[in-house]
N, C-alpha and C positions, 0 to 999 in steps of 0.2 A: 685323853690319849687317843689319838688314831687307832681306828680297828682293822686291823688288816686279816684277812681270812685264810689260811693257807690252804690249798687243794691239793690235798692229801686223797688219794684208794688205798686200799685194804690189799694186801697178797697175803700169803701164807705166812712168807718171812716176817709181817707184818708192814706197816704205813709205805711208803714208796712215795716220796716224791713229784711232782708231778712238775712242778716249777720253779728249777734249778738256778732261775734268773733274779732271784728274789734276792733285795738287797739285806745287810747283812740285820737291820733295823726291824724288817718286814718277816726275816727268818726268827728274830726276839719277842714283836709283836705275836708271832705265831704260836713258838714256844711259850708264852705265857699266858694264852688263849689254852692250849691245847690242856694244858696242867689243870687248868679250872676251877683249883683250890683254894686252899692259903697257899700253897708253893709259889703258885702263880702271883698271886697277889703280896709275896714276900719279895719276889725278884722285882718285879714291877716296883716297887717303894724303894728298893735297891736301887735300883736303873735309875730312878726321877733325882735320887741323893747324889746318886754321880754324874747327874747330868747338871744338876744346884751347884756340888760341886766345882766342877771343872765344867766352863763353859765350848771348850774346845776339846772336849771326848771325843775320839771316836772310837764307835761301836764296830766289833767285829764277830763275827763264828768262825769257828776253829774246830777240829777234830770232828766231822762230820762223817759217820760211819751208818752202817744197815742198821744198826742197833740206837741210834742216837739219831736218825735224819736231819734233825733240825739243830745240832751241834751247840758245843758250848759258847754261850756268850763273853764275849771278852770285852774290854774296852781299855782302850791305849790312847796315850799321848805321851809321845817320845819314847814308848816302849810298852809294853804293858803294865799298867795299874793292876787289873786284878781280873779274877773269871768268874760267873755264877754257874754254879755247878745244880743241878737238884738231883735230890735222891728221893725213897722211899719218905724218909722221917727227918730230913731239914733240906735245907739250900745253905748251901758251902761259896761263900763269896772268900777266894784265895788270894791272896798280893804277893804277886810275882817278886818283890824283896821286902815282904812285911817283916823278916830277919831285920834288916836296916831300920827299921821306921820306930819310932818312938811311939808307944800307945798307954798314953798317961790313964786314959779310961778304962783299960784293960778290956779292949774289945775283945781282943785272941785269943779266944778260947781250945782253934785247933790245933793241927802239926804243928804243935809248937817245938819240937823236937831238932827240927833242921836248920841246917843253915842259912838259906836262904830263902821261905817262903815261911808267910803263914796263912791260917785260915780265921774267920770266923765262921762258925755254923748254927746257925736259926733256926727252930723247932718251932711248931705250931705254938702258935700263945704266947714267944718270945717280943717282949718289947725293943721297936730297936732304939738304941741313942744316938736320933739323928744327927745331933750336931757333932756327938765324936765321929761319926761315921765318916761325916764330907770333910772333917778336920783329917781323918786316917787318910782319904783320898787327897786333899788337896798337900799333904806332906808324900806320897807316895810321886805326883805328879812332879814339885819341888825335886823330889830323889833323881828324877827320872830324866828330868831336865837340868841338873845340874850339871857341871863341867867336870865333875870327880865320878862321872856314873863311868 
């Protein structure tokens, strides 16, 4: 994987930015530099499965706030597939209609409650099952590019 460095300073508010021109890949590479953990190292193995996946991902950040600078990663084709969120104690990979999708492996662990989205969420030490994973992504894409979406 490319290493891209992000140039980040320090204010009060905390990290700030420094180059805004940063494509939306090079703001992922950062974010998961930045993390330095398993977190990082969980989205990273995420990102390579939807990239095996779906050969015509693209990657996006979204929601980029003072609090979040380097924003959530997304990735879409024909709409959104799904977001990597991190927190504290897992990474939250969401599917924008995981409601629709069929998940025979029982990857869904989160919001499973709603209509139309769901999650899974990853804890330290979680195994992932890679091949249901890009099967969830490659039926999510299917969804998305269907003519009933």
């Amino acid at each position: 994987m490319k290493k891209v460095t992000a140039t980040m300073q320090k204010s009060k508010s905390g990290p700030v930015e420094e180059n805004a021109g940063e494509s939306p890949s090079q703001l992922i590479d950062a974010k998961i530099m930045q993390l330095g953990d398993w977190r990082g190292e969980t989205l990273a193995r995420v990102r390579s499965l939807i990239k095996q996946a779906d050969a015509q991902v693209v990657e996006e950040v979204k929601w980029r706030k003072p609090s979040n600078m380097l924003g959530v990663p997304v990735w879409e084709h024909a709409g959104i597939i799904c977001t990597g969120e991190t927190y504290k104690d897992k990474v939250k990979l969401t599917f924008a209609k995981g409601a629709s999708l069929e998940d025979p492996s029982g990857l869904f662990n989160s919001s499973l409650e709603g209509n139309t989205r769901r999650a899974i969420d990853f804890r330290e030490g979680d195994e992932i099952d890679e091949e249901a994973l890009k099967a969830l992504i490659s039926a999510a894409v299917a969804l998305n590019t269907s003519k009933n979406t």
